[in-house]
C-alpha positions in Angstrom: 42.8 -1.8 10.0 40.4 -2.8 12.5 40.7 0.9 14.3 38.3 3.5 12.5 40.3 6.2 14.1 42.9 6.1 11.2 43.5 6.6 7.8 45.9 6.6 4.7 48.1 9.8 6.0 48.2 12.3 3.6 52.1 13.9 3.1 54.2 16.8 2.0 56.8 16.6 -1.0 59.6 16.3 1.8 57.8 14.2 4.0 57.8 11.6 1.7 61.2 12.2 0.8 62.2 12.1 4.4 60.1 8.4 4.1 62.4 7.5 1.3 65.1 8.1 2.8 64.0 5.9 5.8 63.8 3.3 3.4 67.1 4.0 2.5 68.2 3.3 5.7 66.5 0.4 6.3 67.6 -1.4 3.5 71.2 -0.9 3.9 70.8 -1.8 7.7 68.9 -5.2 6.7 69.8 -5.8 3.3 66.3 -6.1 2.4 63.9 -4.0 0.2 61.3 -2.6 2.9 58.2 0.1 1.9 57.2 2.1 4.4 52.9 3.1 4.7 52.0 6.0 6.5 48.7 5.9 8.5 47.8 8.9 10.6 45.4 9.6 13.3 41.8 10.9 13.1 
């Protein structure tokens, strides 16, 4: 990323299941197989 003022976000156990279940979501919505990155302010 061209922004210094983030980085690689650093998440609880339910957080990322939270994520996972975004995922979840996303894939039945579109029908396709997204990953979701999490990048967090400085």
């Amino acid at each position: 990323m061209a922004d210094k003022n983030y980085r690689i976000a650093s998440i609880t156990d339910d957080e990322a299941t939270e994520i996972k279940k975004a995922e979840a979501e996303v894939k039945k919505i579109t029908g396709k197989d997204f990953v979701l990155i999490a990048w967090e302010k400085d």
